[in-house]
BAZAFI-711017 format. One record per residue (C-alpha): residue number from 1; residue in one letter; x, y, z. Coordinates in nm, 4 decimals, always signed. Layout:
BEGIN
{site NUM; A; {X; Y; Z}}
...
END
This chain:
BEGIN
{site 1; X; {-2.1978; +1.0397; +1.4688}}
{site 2; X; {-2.2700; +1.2712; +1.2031}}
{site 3; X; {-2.5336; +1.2147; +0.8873}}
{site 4; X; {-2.2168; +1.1845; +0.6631}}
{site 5; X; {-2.0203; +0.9146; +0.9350}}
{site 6; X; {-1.8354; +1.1618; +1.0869}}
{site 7; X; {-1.7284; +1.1476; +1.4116}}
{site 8; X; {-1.6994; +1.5090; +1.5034}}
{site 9; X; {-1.9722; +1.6478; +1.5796}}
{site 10; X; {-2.1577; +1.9587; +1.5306}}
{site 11; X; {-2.2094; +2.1924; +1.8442}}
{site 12; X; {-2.6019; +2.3486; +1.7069}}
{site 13; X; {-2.7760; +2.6121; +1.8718}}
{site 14; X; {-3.2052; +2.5131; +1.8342}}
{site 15; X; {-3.4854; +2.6274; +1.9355}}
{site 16; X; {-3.8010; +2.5246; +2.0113}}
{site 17; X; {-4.1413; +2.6669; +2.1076}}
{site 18; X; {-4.2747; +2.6513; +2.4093}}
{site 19; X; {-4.4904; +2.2954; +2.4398}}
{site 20; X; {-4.8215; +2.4632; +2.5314}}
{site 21; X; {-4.8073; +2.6970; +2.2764}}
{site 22; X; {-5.1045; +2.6036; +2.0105}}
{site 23; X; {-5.0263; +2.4955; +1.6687}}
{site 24; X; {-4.7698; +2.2616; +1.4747}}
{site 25; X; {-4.4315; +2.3470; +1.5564}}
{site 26; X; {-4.4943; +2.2552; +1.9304}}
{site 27; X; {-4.6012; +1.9286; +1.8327}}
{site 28; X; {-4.3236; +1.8450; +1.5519}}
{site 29; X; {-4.0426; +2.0414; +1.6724}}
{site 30; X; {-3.9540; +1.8416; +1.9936}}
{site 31; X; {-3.9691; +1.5339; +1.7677}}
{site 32; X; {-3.6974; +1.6867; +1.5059}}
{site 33; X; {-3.4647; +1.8270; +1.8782}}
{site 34; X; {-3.4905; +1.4686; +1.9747}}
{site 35; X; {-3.3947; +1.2917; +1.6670}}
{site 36; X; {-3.1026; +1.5444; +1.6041}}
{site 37; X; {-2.9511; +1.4555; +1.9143}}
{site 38; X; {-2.8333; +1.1487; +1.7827}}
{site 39; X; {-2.6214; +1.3370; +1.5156}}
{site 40; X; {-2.4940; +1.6710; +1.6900}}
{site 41; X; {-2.4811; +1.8546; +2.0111}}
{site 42; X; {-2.7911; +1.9912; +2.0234}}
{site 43; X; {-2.8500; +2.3030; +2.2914}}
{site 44; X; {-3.1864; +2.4640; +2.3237}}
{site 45; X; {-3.2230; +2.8202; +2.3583}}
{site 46; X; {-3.5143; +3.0580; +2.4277}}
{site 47; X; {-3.6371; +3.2599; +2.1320}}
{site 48; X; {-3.9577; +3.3419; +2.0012}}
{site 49; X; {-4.3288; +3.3240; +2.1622}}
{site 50; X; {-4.3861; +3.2089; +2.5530}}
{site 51; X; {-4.7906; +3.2465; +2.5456}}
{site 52; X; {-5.0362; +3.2877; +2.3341}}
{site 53; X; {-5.1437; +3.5767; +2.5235}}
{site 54; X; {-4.8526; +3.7435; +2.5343}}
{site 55; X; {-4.8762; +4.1466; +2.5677}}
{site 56; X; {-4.6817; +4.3460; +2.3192}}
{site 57; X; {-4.4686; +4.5103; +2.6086}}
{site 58; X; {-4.4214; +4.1299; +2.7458}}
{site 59; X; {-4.2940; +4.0050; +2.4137}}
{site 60; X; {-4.0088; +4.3252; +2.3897}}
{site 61; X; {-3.9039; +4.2952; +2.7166}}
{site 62; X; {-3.8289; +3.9088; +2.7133}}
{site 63; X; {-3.6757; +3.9287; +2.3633}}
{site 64; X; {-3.4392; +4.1789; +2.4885}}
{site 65; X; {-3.3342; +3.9828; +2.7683}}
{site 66; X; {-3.3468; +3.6357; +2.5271}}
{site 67; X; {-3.0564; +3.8133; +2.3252}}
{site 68; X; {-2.8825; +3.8818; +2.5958}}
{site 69; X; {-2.8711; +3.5278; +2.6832}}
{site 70; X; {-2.7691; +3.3994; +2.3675}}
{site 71; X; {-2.4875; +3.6216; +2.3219}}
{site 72; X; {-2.3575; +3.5586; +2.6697}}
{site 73; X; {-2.4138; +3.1846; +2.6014}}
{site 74; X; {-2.2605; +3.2132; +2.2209}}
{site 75; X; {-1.9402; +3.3764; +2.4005}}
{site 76; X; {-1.9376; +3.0238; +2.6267}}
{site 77; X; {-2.0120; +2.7552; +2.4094}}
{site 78; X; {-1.9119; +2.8974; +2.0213}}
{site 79; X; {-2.1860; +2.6930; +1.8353}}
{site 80; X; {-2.0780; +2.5845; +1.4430}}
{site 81; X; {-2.4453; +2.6803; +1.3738}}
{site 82; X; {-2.7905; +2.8164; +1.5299}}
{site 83; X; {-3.1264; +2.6829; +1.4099}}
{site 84; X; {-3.3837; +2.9190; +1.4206}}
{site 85; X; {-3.7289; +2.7792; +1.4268}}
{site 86; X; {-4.0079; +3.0753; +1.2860}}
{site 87; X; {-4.2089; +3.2255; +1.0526}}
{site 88; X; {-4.2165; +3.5000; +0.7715}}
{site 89; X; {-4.4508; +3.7427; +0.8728}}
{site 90; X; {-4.4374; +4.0437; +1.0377}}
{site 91; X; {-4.4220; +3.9774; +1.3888}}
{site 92; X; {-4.1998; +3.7063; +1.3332}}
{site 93; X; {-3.9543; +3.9221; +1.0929}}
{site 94; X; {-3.9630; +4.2450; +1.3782}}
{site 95; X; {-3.8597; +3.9853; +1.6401}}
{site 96; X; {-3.6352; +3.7809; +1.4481}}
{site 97; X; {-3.4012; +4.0548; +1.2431}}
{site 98; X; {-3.2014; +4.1854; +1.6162}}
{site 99; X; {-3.1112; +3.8031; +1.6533}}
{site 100; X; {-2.9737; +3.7744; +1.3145}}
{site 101; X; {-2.7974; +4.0732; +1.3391}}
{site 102; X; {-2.6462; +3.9217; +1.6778}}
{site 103; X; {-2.5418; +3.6385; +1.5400}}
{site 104; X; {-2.3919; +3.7993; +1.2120}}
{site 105; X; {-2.1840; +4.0197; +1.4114}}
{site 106; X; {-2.0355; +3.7023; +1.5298}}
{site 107; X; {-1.9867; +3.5227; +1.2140}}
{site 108; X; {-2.1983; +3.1787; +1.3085}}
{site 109; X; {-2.4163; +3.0404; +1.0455}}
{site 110; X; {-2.7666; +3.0973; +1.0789}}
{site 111; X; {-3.0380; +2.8517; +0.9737}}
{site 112; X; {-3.3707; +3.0076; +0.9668}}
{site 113; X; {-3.6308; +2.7384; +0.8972}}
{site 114; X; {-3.9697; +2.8895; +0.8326}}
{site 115; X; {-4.2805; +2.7229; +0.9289}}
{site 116; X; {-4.5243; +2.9188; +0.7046}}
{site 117; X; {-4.4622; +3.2658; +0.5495}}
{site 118; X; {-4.7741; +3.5585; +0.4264}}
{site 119; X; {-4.6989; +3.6382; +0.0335}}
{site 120; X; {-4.7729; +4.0137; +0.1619}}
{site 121; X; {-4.4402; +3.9739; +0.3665}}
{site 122; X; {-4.2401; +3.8028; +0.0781}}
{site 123; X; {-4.3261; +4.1031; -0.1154}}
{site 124; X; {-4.2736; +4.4641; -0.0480}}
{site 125; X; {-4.4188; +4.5696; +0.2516}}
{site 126; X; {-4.4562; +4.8595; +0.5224}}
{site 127; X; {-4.1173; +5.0598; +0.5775}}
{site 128; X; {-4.0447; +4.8894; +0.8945}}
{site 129; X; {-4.0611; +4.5725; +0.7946}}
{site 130; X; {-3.8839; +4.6244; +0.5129}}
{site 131; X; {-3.6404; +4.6936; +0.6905}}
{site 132; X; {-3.6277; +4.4295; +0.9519}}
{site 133; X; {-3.6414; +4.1807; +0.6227}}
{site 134; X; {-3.3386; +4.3058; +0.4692}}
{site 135; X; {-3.1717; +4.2772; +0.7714}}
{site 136; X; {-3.2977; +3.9235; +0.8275}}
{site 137; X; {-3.1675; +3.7872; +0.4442}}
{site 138; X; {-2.8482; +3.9570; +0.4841}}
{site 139; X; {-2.7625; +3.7524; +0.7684}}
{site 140; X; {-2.9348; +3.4195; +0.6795}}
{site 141; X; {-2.6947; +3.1688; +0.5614}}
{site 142; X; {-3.0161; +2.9602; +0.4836}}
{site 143; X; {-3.3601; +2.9241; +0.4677}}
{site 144; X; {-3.5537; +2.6494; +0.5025}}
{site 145; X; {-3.9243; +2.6060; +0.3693}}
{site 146; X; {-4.1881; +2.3472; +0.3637}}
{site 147; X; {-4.2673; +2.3773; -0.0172}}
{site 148; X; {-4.0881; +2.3957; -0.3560}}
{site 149; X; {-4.4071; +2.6464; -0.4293}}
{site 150; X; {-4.2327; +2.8495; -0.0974}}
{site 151; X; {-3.9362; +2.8545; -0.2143}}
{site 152; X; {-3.9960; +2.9654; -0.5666}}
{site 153; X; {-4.2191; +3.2294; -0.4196}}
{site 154; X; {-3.8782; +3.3426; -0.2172}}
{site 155; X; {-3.6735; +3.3480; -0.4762}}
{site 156; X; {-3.8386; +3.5033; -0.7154}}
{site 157; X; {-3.9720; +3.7939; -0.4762}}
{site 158; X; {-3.6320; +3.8149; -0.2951}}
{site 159; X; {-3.3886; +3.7296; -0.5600}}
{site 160; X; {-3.1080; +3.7680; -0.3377}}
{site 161; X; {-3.2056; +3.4616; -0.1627}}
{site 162; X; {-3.1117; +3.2533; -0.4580}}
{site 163; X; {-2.8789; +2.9343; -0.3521}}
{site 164; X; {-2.9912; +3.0188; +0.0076}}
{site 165; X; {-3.3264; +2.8640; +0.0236}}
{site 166; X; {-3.3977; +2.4810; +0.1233}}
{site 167; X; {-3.7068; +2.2760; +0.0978}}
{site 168; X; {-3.7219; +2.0760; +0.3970}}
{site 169; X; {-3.9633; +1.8596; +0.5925}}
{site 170; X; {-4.1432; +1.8762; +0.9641}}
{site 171; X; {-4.1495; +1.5477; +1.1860}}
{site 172; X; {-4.5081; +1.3214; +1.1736}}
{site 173; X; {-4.5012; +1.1651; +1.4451}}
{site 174; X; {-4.4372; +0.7743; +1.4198}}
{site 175; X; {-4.7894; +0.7227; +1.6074}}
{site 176; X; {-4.9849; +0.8037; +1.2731}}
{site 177; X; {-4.7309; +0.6330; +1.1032}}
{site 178; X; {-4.7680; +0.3206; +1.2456}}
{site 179; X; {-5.1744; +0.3274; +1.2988}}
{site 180; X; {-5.3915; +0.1108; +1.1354}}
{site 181; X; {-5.6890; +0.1692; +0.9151}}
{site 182; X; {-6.0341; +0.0345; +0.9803}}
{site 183; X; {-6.2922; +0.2632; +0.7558}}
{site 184; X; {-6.5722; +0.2765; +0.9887}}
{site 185; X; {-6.9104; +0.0928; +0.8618}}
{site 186; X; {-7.1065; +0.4490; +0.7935}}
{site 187; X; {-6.9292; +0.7284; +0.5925}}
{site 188; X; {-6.7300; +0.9521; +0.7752}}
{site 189; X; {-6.5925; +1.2748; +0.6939}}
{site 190; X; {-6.3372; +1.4602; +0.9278}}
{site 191; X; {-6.1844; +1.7899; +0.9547}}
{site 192; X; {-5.9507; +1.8890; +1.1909}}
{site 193; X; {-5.7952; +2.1997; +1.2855}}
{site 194; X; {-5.7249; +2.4882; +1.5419}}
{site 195; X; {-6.1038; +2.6416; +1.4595}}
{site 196; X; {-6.0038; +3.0238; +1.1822}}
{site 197; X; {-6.2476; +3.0741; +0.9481}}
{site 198; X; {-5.9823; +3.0841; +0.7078}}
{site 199; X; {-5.9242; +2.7320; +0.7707}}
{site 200; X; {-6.2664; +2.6285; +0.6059}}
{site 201; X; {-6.4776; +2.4674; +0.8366}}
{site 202; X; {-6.8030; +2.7052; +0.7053}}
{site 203; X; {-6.7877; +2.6095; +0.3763}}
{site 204; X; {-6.7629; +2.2053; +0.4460}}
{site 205; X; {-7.0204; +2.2747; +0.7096}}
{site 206; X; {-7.2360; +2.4329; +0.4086}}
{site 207; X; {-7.1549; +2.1760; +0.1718}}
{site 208; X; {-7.2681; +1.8937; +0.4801}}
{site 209; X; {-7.6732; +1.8773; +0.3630}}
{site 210; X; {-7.5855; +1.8125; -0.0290}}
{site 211; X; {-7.3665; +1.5709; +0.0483}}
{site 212; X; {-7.6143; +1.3916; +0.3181}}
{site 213; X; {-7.8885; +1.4243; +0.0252}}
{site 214; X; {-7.6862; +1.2151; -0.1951}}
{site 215; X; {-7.5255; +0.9569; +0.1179}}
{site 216; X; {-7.7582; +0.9399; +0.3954}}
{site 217; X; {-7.5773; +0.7538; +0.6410}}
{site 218; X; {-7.2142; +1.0051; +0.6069}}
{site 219; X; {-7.1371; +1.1945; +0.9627}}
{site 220; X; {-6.9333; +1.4736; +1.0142}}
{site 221; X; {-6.7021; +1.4899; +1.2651}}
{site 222; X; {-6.5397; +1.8553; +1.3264}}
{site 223; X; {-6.2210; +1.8037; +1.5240}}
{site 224; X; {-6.0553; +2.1003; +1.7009}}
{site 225; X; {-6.0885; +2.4695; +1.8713}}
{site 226; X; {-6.0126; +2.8120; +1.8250}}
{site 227; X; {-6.1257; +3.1912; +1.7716}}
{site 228; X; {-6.4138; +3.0848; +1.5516}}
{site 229; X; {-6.6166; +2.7705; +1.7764}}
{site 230; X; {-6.8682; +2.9342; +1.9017}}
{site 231; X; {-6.9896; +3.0759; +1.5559}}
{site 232; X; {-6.9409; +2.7525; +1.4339}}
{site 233; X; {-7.1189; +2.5707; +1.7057}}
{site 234; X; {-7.4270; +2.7936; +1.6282}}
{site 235; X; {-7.4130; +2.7760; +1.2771}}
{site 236; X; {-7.5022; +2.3784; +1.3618}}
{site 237; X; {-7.7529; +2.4326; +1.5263}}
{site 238; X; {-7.9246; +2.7213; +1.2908}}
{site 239; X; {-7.8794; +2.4971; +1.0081}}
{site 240; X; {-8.0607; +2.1867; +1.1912}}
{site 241; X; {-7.7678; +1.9006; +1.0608}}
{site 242; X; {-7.6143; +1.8346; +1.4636}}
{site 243; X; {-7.8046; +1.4831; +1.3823}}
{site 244; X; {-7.5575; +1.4399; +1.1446}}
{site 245; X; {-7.2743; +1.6610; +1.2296}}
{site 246; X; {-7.0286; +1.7067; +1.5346}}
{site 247; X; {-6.7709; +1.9176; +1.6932}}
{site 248; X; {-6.5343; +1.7809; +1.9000}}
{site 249; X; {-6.3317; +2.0527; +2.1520}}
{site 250; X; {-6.0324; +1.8305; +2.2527}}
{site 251; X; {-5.9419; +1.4988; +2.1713}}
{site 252; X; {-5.6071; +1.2989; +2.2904}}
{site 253; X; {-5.3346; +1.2333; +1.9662}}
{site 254; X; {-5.4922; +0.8332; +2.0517}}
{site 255; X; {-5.8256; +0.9845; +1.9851}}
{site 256; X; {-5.7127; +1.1739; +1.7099}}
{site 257; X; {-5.5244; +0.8862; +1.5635}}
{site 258; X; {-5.8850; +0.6750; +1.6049}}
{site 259; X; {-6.0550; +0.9205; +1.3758}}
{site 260; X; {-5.8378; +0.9426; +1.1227}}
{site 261; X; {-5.8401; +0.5789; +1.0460}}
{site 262; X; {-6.1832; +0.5428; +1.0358}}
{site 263; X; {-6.2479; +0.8480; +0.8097}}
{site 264; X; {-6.3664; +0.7816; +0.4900}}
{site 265; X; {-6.2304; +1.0784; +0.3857}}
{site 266; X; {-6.0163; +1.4020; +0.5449}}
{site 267; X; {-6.1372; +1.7400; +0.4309}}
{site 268; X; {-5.9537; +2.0544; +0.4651}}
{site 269; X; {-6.0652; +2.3128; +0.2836}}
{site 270; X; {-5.7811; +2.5955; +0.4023}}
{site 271; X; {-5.7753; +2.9566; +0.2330}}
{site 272; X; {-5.4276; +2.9633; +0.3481}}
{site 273; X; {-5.1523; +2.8836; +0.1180}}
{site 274; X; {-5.0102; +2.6457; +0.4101}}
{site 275; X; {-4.6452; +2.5228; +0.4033}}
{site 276; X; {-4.7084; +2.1832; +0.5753}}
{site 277; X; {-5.0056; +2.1865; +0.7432}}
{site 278; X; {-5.0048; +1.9347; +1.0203}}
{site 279; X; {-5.2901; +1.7648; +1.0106}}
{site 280; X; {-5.3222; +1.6961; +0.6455}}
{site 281; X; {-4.9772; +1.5282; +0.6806}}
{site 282; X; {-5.1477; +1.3516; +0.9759}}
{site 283; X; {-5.3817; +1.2556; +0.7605}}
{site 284; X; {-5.1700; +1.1405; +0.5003}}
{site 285; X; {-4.9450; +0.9257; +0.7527}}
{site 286; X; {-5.2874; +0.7083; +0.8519}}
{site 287; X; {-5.3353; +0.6378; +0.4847}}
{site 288; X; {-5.6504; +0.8409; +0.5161}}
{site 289; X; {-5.8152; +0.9610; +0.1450}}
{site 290; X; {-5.8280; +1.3633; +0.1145}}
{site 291; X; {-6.0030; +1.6715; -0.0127}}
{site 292; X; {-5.8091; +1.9797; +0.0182}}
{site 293; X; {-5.7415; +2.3041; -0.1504}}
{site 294; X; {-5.4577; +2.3703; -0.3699}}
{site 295; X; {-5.1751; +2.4243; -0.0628}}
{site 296; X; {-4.8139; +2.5067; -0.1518}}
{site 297; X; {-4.8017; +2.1890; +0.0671}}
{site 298; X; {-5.0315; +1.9541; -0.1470}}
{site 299; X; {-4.8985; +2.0869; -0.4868}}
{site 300; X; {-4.5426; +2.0251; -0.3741}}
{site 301; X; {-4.6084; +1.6411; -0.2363}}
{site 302; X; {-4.9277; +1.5323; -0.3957}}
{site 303; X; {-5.0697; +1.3977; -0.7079}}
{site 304; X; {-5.4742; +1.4398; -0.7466}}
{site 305; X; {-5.6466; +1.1047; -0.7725}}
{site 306; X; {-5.3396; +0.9408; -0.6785}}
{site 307; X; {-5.2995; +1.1494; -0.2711}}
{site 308; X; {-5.5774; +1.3737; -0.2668}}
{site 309; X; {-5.8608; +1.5534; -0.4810}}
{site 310; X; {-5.8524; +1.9351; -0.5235}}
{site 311; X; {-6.1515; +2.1304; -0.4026}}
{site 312; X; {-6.1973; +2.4973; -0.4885}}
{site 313; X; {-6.1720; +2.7382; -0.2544}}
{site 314; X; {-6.4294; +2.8906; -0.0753}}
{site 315; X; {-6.6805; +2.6995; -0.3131}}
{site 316; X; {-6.9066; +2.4559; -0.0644}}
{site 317; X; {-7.0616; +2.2620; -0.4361}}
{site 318; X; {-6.7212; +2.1917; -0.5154}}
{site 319; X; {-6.6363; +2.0530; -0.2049}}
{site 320; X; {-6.9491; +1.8443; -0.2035}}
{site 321; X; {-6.8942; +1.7218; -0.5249}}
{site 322; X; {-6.5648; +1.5994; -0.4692}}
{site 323; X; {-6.6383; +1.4499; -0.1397}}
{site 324; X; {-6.8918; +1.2328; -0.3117}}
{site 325; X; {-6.6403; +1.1573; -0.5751}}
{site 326; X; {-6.4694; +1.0124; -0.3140}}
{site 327; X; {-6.7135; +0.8163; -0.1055}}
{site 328; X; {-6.8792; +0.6562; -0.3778}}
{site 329; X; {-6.5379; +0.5381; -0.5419}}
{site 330; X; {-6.3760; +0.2841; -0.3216}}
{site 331; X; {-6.0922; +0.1847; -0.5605}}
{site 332; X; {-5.9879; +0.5541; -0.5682}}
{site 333; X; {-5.9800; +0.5703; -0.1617}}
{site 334; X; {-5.7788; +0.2556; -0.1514}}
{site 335; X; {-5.5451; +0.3578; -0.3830}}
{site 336; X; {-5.5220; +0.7020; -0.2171}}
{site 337; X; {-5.4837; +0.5265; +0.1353}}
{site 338; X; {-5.1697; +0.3394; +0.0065}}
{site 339; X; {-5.0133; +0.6218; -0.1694}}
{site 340; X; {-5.0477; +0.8626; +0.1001}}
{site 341; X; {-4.8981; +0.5646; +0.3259}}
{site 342; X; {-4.6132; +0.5693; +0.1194}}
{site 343; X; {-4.4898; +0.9081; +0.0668}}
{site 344; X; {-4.5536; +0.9645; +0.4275}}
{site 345; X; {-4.2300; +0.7831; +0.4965}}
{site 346; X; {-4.0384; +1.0691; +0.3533}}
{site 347; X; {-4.1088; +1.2565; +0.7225}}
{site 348; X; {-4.0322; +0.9875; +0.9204}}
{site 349; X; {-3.7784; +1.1438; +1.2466}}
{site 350; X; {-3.4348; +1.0257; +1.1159}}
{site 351; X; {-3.5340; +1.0918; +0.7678}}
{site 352; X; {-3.5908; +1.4610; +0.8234}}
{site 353; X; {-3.2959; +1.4503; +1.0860}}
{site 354; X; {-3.0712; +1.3252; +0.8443}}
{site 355; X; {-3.1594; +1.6067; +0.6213}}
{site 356; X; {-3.1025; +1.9000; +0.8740}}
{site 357; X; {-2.7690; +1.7375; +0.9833}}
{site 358; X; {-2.6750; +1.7305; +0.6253}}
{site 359; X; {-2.7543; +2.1346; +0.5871}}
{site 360; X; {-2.5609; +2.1830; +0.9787}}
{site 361; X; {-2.2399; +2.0300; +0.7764}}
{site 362; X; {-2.2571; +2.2119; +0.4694}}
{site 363; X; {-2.2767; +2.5325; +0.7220}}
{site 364; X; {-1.9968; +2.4308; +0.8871}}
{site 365; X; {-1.7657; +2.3412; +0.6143}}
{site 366; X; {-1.8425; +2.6690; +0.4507}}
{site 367; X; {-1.7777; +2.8421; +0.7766}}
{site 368; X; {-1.4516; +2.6588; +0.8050}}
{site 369; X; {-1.3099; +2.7550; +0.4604}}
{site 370; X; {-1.3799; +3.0982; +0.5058}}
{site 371; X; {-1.1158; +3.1200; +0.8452}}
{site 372; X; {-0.8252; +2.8832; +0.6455}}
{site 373; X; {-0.8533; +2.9803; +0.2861}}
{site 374; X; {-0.5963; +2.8099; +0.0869}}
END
């Protein structure tokens, strides 16, 4: 049954990334493809990425023969709409403006949904991207973003978006939903993340000794991997804190959960403007108290001292000052912890679901009118 009680349902084209891909969308994705098959017929279809290490010559050859197969499959199974699951930046826009154009020529309604987009690629950019781009919007029936600050961005860069472009939300999983908290005895603070520079590990890794001088039982517990470990890993030792600081490689979504709830605090100092980044919502699901930057996703969703407290970027004092703010202030984590409890509900599976299924109709009905006008 539809969202809206319907009993005819929806035939949807979706894709999803490959599951050992690394990143967010092959964790959340397969949790929004298994809700939505309560509400539509759902078929998956190959499109986008298949390794991390994919070669340039790889990637063109396989995304010629991917739109091969969803024509010849379009032809079979006539879908009311395809779901596109990407992203907004140049790779993403080269590979994903042939598919639009494939399924324009067709006349189905495409849903791009965007899991983070580069400002540089909103705005005017090299020729042949450019180019791609415009013939990505003319074929989008809609696009979906993470943020109202996304979508503004959009609309006012690309005003011919306007009335196409949808805030929408990414699955959390219902096993940080449901976990309990249980602060840990000492202070702990935890970041977690694929290890980028640009994600901000360095500067909370600067800011760890001023913080230690004013609490001298807090720990630091790194979480994640990535391009920039082994810098990171050294920098630890150079500076002389790995009695009070640790990084953790790989950890199970149990162990994951485990730290989160008995953070004092979750720390995530990105440079990135970052849609919805994963593990802050994570964070936010276990009720856990936050320091981030200013992210399209934070000033969308959160309220400072009610969610989270704002941190400057690239500016290790002001992290350290507002992680103390926050370990020394147990009111103000409590009352985070509940209010990031509750406006974590909003991503719950059928909640988002719901949402899509809602958009998938809308699509539909406009694709309908335009065959029978009256």
């Amino acid at each position: 049954m539809s969202a809206s009680g319907s009993n005819l349902l929806l035939r949807v084209f979706f894709n999803t990334p490959n599951p050992y891909l690394r990143g967010g969308p092959a964790t959340h994705l397969p949790l929004l493809k298994s809700a939505l098959e309560r509400y539509v017929k759902l078929e998956a279809f190959h499109h986008g990425r298949a390794a991390d290490n994919e070669t340039t010559l790889r990637k063109c050859v396989r995304t010629a023969a991917n739109l091969a197969a969803v024509e010849s499959k379009i032809l079979r199974r006539r879908p009311d709409v395809i779901h596109v699951n990407s992203a907004f930046d140049a790779r993403s826009v080269l590979r994903d403006a042939p598919l639009a154009l494939l399924v324009g020529r067709h006349s189905i309604p495409l849903l791009l949904k965007v899991h983070g987009s580069f400002s540089e690629i909103v705005r005017p950019t090299r020729p042949v991207v450019e180019f791609a781009k415009r013939i990505l919007i003319r074929n989008i029936s809609i696009l979906c973003v993470l943020s109202a600050a996304e979508k503004a961005e959009f609309e006012y860069f690309l005003p011919e978006l306007k009335g196409r472009v949808c805030v929408v939300k990414n699955v959390i999983s219902g096993t940080f939903l449901k976990a309990e908290r249980c602060e840990s005895d000492d202070p702990v603070i935890l970041f977690a993340s694929r290890f980028l520079k640009e994600k901000g590990p360095f500067h909370l890794l600067e800011a760890a000794s001023s913080i230690v001088e004013r609490i001298p039982n807090a720990r630091f517990v790194f979480l994640g991997d990535g391009p920039a470990a082994p810098a990171f890993d050294a920098e630890i030792h150079n500076r002389r804190v790995s009695s009070f600081v640790q990084r953790l490689p790989s950890v199970s979504r149990h162990e994951i959960t485990s730290w989160y709830t008995r953070s004092w605090v979750f720390v995530f100092p990105t440079l990135f403007p970052e849609g919805m980044p994963m593990v802050l919502a994570e964070a936010m699901a276990t009720g856990t108290p936050i320091v981030t930057t200013r992210t399209r996703f934070a000033l969308s969703y959160m309220t400072e001292y009610e969610n989270c407290v704002y941190c400057e970027r690239q500016d290790p004092y002001s992290i350290a000052r507002q992680v103390i703010t926050v370990l020394t202030d147990a009111a103000l984590r409590h009352r985070m912890s509940q209010a990031n409890r509750s406006l974590a509900l909003q991503f719950q599976e059928d909640n988002v679901a719901r949402e899509f299924v809602r958009l998938y109709e809308q699509l539909g009905a406009a694709r309908l009118r335009s065959r029978w006008p009256h």
